[in-house]
gemmi code that builds the backbone of each chain (N, CA, C; Angstrom):
import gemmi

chains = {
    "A": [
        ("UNK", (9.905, 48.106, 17.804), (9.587, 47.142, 16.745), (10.844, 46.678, 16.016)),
        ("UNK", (11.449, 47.599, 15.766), (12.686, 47.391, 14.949), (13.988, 46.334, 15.823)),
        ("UNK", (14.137, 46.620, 17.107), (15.139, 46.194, 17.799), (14.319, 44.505, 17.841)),
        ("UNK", (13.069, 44.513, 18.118), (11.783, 43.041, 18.335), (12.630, 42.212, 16.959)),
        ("UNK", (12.673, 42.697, 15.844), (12.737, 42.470, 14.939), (13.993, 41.639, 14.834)),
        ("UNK", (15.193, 42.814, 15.357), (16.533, 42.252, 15.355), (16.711, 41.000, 16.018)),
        ("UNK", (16.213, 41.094, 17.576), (16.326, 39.908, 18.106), (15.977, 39.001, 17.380)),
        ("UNK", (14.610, 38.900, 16.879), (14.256, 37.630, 16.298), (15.158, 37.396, 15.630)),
        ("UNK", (15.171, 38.335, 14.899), (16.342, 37.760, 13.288), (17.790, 36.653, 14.031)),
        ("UNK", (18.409, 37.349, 14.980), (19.109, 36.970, 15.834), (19.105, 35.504, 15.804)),
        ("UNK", (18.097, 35.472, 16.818), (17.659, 34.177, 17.475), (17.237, 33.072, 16.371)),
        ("UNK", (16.558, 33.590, 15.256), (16.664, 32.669, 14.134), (17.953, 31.986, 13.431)),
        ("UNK", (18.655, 32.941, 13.361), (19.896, 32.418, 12.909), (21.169, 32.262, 13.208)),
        ("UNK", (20.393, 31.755, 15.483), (21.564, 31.137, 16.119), (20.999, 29.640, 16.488)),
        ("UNK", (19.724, 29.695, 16.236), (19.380, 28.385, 16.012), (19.280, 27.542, 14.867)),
        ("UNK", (19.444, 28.487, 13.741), (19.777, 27.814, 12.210), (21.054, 27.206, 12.387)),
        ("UNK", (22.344, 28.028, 12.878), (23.334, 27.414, 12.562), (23.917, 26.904, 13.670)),
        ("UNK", (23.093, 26.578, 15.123), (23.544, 25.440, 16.179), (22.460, 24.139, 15.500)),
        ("UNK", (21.269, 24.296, 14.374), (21.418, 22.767, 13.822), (21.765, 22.147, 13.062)),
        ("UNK", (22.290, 23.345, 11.957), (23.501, 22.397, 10.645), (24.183, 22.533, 11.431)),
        ("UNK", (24.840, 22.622, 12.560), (25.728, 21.475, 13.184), (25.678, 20.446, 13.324)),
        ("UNK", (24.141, 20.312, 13.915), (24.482, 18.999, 13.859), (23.700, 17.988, 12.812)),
        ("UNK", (23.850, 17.991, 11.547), (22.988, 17.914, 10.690), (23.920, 16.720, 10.373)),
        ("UNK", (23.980, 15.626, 9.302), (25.158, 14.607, 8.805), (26.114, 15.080, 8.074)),
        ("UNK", (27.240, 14.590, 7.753), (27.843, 15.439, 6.329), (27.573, 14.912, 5.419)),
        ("UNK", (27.425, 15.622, 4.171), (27.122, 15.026, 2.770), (27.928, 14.082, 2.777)),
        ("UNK", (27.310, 13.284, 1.828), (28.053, 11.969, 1.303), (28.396, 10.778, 2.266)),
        ("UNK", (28.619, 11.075, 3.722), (29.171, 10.205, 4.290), (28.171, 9.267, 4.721)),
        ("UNK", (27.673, 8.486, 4.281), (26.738, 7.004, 4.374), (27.109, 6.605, 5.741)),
        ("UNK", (27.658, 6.738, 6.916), (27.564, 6.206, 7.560), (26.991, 6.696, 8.987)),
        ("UNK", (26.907, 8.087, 8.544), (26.314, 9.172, 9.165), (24.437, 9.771, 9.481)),
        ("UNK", (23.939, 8.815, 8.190), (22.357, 9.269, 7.807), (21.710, 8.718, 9.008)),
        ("UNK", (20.639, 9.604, 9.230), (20.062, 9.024, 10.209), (19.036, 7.769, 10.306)),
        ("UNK", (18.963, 6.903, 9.112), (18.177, 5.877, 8.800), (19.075, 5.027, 8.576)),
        ("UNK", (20.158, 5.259, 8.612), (21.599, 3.699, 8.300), (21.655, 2.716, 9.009)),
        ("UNK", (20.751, 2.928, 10.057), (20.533, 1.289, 11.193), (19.247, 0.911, 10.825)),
        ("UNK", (18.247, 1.400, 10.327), (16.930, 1.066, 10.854), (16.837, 0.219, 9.464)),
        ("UNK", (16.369, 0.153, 8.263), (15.912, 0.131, 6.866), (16.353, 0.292, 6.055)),
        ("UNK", (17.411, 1.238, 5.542), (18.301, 0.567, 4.613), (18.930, -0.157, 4.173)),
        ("UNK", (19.643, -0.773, 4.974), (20.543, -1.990, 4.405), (19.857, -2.954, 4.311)),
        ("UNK", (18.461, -2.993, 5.203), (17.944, -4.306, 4.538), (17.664, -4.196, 2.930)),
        ("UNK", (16.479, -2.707, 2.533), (16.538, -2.808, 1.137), (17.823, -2.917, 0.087)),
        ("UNK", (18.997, -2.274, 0.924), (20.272, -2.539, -0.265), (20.451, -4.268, -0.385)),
        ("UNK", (20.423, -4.715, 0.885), (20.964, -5.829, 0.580), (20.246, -7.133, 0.446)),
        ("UNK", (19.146, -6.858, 0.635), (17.880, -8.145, 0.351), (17.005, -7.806, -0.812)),
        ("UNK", (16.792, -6.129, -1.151), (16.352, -5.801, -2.356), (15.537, -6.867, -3.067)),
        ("UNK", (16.420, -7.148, -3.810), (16.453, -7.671, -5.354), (15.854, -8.730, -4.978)),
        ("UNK", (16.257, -9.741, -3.790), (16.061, -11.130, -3.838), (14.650, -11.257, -3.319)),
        ("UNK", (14.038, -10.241, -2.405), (12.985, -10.267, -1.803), (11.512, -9.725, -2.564)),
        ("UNK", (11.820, -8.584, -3.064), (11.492, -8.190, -4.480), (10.784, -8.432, -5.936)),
        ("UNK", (12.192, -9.439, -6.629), (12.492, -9.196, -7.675), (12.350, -8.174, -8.465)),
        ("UNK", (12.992, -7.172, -8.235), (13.071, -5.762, -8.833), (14.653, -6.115, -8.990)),
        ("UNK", (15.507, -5.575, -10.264), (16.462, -5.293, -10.205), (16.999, -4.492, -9.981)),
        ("UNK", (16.141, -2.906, -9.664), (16.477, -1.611, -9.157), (16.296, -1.352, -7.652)),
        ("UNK", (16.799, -0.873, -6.770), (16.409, -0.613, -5.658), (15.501, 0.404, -5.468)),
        ("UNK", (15.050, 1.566, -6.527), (13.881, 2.492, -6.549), (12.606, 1.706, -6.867)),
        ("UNK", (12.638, 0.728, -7.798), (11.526, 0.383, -7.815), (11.353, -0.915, -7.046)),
        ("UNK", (12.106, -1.541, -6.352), (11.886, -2.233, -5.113), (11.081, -1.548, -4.135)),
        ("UNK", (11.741, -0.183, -3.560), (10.824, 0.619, -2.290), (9.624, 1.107, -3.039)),
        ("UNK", (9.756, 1.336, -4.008), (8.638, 2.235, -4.863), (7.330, 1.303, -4.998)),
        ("UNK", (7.633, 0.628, -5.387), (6.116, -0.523, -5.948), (6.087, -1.657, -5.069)),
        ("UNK", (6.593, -2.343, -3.780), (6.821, -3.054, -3.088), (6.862, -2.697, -1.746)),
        ("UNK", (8.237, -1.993, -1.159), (7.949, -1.785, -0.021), (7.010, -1.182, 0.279)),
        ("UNK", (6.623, 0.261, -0.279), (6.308, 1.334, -0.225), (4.745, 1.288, -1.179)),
        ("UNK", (4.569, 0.255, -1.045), (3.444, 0.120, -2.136), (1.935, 0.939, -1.825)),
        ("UNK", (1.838, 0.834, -0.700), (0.800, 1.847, 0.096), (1.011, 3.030, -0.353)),
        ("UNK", (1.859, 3.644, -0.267), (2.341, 5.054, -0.526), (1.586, 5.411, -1.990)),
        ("UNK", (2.438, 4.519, -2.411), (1.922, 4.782, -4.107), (0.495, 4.373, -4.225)),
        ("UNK", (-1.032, 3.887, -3.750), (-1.646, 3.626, -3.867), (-2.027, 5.030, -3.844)),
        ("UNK", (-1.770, 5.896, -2.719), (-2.822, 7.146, -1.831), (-1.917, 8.264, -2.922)),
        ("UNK", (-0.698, 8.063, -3.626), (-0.498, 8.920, -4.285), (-1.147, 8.849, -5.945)),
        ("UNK", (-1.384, 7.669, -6.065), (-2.036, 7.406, -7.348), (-3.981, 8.241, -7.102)),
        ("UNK", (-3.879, 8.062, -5.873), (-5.474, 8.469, -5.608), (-5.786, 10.119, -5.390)),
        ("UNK", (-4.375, 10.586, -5.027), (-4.073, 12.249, -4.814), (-4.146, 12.865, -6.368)),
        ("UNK", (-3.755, 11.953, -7.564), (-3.874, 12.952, -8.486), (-5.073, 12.273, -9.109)),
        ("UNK", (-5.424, 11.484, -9.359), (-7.633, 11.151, -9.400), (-7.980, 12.352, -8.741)),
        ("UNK", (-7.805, 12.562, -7.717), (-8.668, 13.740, -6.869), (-8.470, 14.960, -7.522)),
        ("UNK", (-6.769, 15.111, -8.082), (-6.345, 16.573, -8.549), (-7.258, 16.927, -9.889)),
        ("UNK", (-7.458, 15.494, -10.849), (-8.435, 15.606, -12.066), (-9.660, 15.904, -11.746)),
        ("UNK", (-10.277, 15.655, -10.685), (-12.155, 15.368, -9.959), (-11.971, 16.842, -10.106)),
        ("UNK", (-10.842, 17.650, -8.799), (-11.131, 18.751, -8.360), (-11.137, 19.552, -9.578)),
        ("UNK", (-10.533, 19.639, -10.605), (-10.285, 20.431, -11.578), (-11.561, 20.508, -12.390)),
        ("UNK", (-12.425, 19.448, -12.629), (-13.013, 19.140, -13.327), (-14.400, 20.056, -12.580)),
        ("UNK", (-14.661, 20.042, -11.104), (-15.562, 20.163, -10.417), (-15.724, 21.796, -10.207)),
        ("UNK", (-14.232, 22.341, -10.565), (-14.255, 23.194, -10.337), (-14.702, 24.166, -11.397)),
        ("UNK", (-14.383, 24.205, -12.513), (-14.359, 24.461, -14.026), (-15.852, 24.082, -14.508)),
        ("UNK", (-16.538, 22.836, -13.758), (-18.119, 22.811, -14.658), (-17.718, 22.166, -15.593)),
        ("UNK", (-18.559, 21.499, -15.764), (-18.699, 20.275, -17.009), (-20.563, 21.098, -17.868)),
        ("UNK", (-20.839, 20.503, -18.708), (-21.711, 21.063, -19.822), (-22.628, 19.528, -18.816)),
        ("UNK", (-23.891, 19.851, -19.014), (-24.761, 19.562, -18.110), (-25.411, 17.172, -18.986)),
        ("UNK", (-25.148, 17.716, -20.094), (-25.381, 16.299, -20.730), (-24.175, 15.397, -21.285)),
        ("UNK", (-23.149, 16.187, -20.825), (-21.884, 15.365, -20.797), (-21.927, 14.340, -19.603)),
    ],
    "B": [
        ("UNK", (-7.602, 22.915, -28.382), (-7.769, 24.423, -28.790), (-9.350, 24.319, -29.361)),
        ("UNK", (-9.658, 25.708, -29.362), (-11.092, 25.700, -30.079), (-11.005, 25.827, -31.562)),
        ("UNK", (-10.484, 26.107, -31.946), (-10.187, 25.992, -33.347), (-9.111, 24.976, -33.844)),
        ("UNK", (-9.470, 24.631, -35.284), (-8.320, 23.961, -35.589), (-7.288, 24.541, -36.210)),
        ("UNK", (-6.071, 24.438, -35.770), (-4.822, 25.434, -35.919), (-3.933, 24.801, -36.823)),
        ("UNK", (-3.557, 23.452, -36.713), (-2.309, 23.114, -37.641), (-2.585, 23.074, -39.617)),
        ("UNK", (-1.547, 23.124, -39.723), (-1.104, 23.406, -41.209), (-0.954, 22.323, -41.735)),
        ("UNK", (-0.812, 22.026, -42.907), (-0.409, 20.659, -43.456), (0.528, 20.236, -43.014)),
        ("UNK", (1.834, 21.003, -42.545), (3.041, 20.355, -42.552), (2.533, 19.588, -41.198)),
        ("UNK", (2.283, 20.713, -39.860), (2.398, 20.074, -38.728), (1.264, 18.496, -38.738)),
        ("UNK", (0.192, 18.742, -39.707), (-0.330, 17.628, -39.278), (0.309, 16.404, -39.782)),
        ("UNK", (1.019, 16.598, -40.516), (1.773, 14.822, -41.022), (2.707, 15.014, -40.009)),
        ("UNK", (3.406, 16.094, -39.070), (4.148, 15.817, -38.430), (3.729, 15.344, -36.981)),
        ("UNK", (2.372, 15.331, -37.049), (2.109, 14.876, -35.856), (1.461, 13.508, -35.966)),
        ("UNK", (0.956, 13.276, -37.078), (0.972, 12.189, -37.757), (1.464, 10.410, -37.683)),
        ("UNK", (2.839, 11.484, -38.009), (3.957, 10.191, -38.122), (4.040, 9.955, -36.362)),
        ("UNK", (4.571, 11.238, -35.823), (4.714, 11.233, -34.526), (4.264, 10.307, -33.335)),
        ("UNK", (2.851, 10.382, -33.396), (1.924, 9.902, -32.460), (2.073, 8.464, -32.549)),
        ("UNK", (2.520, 7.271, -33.104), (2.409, 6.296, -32.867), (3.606, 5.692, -32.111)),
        ("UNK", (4.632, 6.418, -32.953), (5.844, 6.349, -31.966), (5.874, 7.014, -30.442)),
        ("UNK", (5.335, 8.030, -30.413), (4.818, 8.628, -28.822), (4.114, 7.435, -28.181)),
        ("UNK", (3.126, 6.619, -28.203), (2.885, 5.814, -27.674), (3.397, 4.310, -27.471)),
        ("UNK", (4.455, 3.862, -28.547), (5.115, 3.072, -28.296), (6.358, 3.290, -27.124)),
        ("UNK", (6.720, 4.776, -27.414), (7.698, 4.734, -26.142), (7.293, 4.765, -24.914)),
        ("UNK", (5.728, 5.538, -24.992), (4.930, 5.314, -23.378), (4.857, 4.012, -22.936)),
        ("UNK", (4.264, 3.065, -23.834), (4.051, 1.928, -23.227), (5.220, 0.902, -22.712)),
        ("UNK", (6.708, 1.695, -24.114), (8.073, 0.766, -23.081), (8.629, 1.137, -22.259)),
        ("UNK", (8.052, 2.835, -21.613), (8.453, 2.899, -20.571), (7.876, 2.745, -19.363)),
        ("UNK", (6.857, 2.165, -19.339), (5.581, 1.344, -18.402), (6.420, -0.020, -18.354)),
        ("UNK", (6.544, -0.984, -19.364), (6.663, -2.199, -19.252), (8.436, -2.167, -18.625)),
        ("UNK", (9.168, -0.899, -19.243), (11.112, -1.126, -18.597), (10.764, -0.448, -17.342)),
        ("UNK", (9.894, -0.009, -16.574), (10.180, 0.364, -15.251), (10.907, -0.026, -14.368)),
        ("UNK", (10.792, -1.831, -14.234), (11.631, -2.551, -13.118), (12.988, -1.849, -13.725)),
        ("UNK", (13.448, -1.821, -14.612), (15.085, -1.902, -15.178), (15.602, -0.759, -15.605)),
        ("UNK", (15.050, 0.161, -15.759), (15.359, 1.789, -16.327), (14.530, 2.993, -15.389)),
        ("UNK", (14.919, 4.315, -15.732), (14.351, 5.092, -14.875), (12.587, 4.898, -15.245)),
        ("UNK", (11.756, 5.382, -14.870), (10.351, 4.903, -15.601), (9.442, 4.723, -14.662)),
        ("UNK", (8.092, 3.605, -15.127), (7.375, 3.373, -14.834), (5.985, 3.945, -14.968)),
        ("UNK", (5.188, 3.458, -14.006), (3.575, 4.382, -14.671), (3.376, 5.529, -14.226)),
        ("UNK", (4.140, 6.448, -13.330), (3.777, 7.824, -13.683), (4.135, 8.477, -14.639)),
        ("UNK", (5.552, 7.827, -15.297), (6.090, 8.801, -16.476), (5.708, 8.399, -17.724)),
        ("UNK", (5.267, 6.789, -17.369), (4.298, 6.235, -18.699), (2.784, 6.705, -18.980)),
        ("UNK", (2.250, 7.176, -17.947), (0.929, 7.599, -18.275), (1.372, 8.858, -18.967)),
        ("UNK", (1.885, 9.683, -18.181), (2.224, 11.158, -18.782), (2.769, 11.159, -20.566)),
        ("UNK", (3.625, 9.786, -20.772), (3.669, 10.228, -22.090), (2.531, 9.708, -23.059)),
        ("UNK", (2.001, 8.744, -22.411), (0.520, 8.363, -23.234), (-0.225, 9.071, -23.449)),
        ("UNK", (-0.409, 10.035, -22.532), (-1.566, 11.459, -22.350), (-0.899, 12.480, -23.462)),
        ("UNK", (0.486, 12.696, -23.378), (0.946, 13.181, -24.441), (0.600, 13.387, -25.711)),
        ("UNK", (0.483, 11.860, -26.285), (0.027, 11.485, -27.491), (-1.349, 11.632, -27.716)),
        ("UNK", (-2.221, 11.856, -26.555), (-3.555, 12.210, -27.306), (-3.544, 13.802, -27.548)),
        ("UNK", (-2.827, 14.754, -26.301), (-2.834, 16.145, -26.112), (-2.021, 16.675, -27.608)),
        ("UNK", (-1.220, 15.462, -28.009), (-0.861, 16.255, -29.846), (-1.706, 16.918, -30.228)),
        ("UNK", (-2.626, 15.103, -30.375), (-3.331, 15.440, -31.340), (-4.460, 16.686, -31.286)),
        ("UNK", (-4.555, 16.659, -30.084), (-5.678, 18.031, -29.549), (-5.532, 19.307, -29.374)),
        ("UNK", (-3.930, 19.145, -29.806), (-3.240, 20.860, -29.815), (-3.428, 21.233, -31.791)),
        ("UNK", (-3.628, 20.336, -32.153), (-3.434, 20.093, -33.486), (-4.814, 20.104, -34.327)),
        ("UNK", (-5.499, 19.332, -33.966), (-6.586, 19.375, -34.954), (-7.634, 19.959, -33.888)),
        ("UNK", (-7.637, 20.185, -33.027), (-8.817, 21.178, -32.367), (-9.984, 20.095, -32.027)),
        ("UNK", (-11.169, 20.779, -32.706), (-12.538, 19.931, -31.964), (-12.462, 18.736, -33.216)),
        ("UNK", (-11.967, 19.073, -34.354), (-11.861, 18.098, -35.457), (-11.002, 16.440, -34.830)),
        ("UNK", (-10.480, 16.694, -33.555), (-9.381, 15.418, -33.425), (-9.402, 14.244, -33.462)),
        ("UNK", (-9.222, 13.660, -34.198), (-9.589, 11.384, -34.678), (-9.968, 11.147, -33.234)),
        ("UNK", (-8.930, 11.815, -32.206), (-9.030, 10.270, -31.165), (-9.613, 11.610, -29.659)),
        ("UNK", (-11.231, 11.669, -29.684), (-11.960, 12.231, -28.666), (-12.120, 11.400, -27.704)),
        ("UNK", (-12.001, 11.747, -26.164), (-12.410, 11.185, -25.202), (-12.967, 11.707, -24.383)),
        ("UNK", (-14.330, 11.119, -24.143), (-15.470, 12.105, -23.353), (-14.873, 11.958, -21.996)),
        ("UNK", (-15.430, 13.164, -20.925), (-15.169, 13.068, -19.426), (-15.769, 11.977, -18.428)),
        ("UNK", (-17.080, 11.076, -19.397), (-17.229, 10.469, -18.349), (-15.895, 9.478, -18.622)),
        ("UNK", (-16.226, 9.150, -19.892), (-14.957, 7.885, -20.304), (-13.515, 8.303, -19.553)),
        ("UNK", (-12.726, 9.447, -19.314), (-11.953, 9.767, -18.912), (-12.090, 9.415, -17.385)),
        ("UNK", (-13.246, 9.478, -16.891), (-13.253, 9.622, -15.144), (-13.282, 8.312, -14.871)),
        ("UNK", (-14.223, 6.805, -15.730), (-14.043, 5.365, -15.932), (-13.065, 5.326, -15.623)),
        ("UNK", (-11.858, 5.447, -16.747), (-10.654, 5.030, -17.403), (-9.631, 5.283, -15.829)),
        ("UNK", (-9.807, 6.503, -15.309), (-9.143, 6.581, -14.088), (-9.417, 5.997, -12.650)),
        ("UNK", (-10.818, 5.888, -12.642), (-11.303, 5.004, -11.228), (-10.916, 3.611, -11.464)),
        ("UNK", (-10.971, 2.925, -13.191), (-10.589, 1.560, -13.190), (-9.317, 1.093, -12.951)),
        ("UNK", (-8.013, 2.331, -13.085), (-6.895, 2.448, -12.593), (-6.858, 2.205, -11.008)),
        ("UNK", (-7.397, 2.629, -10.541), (-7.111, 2.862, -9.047), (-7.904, 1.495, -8.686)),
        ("UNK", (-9.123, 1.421, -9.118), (-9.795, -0.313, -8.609), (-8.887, -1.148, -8.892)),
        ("UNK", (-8.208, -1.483, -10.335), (-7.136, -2.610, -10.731), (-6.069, -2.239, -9.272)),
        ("UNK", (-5.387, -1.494, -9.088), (-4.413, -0.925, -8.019), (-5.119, -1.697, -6.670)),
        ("UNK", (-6.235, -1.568, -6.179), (-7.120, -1.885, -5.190), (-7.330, -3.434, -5.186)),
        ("UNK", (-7.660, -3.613, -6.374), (-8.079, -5.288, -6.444), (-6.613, -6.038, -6.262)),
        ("UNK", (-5.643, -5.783, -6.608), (-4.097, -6.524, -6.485), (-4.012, -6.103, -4.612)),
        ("UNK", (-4.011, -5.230, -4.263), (-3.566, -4.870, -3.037), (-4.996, -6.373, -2.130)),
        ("UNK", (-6.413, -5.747, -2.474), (-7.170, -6.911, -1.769), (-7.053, -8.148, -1.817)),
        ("UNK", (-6.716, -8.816, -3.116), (-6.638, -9.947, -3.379), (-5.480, -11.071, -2.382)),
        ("UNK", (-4.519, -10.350, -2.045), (-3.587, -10.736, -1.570), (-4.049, -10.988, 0.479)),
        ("UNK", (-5.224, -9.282, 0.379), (-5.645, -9.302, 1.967), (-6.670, -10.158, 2.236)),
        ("UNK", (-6.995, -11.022, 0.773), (-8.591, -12.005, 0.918), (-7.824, -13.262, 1.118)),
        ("UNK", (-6.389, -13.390, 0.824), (-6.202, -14.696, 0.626), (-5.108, -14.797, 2.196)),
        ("UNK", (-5.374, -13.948, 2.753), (-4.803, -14.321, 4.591), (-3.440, -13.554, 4.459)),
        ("UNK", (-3.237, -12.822, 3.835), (-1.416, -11.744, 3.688), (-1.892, -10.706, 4.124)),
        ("UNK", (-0.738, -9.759, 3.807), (-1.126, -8.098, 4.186), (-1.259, -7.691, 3.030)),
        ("UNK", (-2.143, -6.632, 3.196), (-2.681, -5.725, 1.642), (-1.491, -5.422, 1.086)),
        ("UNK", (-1.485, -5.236, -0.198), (-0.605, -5.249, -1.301), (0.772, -6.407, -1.002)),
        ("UNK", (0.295, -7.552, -0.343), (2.009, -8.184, -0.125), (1.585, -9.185, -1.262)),
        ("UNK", (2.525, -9.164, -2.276), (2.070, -9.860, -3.709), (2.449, -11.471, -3.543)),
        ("UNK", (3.205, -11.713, -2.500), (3.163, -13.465, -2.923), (2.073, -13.839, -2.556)),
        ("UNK", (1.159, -13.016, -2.313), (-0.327, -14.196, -2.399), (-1.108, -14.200, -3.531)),
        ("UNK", (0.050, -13.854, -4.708), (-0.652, -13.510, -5.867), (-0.893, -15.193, -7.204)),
        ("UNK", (0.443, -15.849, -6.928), (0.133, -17.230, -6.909), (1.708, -17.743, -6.506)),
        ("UNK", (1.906, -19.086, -6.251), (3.002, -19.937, -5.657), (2.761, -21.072, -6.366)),
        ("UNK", (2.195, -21.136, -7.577), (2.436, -22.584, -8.456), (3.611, -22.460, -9.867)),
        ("UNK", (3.619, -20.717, -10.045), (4.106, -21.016, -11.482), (5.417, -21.004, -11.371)),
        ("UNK", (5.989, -20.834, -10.269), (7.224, -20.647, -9.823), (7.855, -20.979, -8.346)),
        ("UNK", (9.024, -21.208, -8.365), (9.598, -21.367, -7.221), (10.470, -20.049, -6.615)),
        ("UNK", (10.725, -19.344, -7.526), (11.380, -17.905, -7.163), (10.717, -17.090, -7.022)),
        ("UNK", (10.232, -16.518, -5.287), (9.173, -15.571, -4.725), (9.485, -14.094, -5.256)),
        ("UNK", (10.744, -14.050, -5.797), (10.866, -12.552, -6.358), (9.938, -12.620, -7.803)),
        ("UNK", (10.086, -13.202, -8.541), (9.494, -13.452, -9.920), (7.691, -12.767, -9.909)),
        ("UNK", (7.072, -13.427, -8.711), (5.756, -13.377, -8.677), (5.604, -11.864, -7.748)),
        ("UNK", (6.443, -11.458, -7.093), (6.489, -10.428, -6.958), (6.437, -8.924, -7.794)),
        ("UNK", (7.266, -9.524, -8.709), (7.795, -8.500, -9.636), (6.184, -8.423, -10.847)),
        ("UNK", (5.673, -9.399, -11.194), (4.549, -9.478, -11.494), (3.476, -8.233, -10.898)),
        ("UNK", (3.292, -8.752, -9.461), (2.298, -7.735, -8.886), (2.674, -6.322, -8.871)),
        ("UNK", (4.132, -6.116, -8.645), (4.172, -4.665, -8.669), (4.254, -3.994, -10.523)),
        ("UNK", (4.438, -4.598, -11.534), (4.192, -4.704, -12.785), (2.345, -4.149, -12.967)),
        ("UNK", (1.656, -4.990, -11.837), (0.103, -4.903, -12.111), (-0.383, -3.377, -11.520)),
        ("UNK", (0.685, -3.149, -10.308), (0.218, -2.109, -9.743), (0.516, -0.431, -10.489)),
        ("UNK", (1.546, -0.984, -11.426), (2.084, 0.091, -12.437), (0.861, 0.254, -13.600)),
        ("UNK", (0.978, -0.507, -13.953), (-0.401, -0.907, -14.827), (-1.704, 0.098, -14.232)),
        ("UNK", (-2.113, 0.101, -13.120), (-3.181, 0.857, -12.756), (-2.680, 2.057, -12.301)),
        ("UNK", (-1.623, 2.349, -12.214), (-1.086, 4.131, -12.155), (-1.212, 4.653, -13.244)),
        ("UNK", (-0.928, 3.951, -14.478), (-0.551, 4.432, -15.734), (-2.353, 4.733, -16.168)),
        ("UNK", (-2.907, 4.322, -15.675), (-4.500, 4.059, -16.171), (-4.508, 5.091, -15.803)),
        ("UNK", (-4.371, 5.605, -14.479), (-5.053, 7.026, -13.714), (-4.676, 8.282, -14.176)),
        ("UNK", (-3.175, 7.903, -14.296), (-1.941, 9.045, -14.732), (-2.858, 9.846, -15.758)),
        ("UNK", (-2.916, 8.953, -16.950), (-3.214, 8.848, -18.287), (-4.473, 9.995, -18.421)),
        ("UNK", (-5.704, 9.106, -17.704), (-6.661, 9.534, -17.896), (-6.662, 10.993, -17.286)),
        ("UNK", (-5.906, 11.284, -15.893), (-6.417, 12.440, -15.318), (-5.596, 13.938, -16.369)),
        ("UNK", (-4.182, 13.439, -16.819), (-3.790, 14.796, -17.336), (-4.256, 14.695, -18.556)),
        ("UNK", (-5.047, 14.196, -19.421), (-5.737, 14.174, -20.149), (-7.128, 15.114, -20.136)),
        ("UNK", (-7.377, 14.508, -18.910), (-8.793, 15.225, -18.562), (-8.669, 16.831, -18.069)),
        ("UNK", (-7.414, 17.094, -17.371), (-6.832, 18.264, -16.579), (-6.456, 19.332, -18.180)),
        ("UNK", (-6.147, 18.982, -18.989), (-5.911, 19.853, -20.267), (-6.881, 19.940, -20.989)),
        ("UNK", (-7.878, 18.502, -21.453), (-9.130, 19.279, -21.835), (-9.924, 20.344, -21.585)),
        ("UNK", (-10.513, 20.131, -20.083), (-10.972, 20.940, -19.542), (-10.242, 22.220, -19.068)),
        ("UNK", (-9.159, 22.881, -19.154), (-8.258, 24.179, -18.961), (-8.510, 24.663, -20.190)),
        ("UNK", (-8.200, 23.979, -21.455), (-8.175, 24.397, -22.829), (-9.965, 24.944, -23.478)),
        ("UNK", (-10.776, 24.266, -22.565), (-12.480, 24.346, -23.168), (-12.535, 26.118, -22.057)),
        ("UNK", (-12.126, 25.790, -21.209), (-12.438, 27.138, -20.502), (-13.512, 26.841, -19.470)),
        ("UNK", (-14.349, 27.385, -19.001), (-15.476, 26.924, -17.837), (-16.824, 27.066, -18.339)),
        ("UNK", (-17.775, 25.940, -17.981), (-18.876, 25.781, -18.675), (-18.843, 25.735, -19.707)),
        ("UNK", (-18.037, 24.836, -20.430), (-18.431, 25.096, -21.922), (-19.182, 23.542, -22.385)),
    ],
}
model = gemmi.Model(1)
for chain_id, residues in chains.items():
    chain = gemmi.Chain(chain_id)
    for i, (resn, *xyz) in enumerate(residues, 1):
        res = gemmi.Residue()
        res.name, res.seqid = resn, gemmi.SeqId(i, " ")
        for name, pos in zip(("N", "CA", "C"), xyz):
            atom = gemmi.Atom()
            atom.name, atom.element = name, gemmi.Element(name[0])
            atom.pos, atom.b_iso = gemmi.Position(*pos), 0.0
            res.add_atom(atom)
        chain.add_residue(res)
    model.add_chain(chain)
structure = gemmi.Structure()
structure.add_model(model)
structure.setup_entities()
């Protein structure tokens, strides 16, 4: 059991650190793995396509506007569940 | 709380407080495009300002809001959110794509844009509002009460 153990441990953390190899380096923007696909359009059409003067709330309420619909609807549900769970007084 | 707890001092201090608590909720709903913000952090501080008052004066509190009114207040959030996203898919666009929101009052498609996602903040802040509102009442009453 003990030696089962070692290996794993092993094997976990020769595959941890053969993939921060190959992971990007911080900071270097030219490295991310989304720098061809979708970003630069939002950096650089942003604003005009938009009219957001921020680029968070360009992707946030625009691109991404779906997102925020099903997340606006995840915490409705988090209030339902709480509520459903706890019992409400019967003529409320 | 089930009882009412504050003292004289705290209640003028919550007093004065609470109106200014909601003026900054609502400018940080309306500065979203331009500052950090918007309607999740604007609902949260709106909800704020009622949870003062409810840490404060107990069952005595000016400003009560029943659960159904609370559960309204949040589905009409998410319908307003729904109706901007359809409106746009009734008029031949893709759901939530806001220039089909109008093309007369302006010639700059960002402008009318910035509008719709303004509307869609608007109905987060509704939901936000109502649900941690409703999520502290009901923790604070306890179960079945």
């Amino acid at each position: 059991m003990r030696t089962a153990k070692a290996v794993l441990f092993l094997l976990v953390a020769i595959f941890f650190f053969a993939f921060l190899k190959q992971l990007p380096t911080l900071g270097k923007s030219r490295k991310v793995a989304s720098f061809h696909h979708v970003s630069p359009r939002y950096i650089e059409k942003g604003h005009e396509e938009t009219g957001a003067p921020n680029y968070v709330t360009a992707v946030l309420a625009d691109y991404r506007a779906f997102d925020t619909f099903g997340e606006t609807i995840v915490i409705f549900c988090a209030g339902l569940v709480a509520l459903s769970i706890l019992g409400i007084k019967d003529h409320e | 709380m089930n009882e009412e707890f504050g003292s004289k001092l705290l209640k003028q201090t919550a007093r004065i407080h609470f109106p200014f608590i909601l003026v900054f909720g609502i400018y940080v709903v309306v500065h979203g495009h331009y500052s950090p913000g918007g309607g999740f952090q604007g609902g949260v501080l709106l909800s704020m300002a009622i949870i003062l008052l409810d840490l404060i004066w107990g069952p005595n509190s000016p400003l009560k809001i029943s659960y159904s009114k609370l559960i309204k207040i949040g589905a009409l959030g998410i319908l307003f959110y729904y109706a901007i996203g359809a409106y746009s898919f009734v008029w031949g666009k893709n759901f939530l794509d806001y220039s089909a929101l109008s093309t007369h009052y302006t010639d700059h498609p960002g402008e009318i844009r910035a509008l719709g996602s303004f509307g869609i903040e608007l109905g987060v802040t509704l939901t936000v509002f109502s649900t941690l509102v409703l999520i502290y009442k009901k923790l604070q009453e306890g179960p079945r009460h």
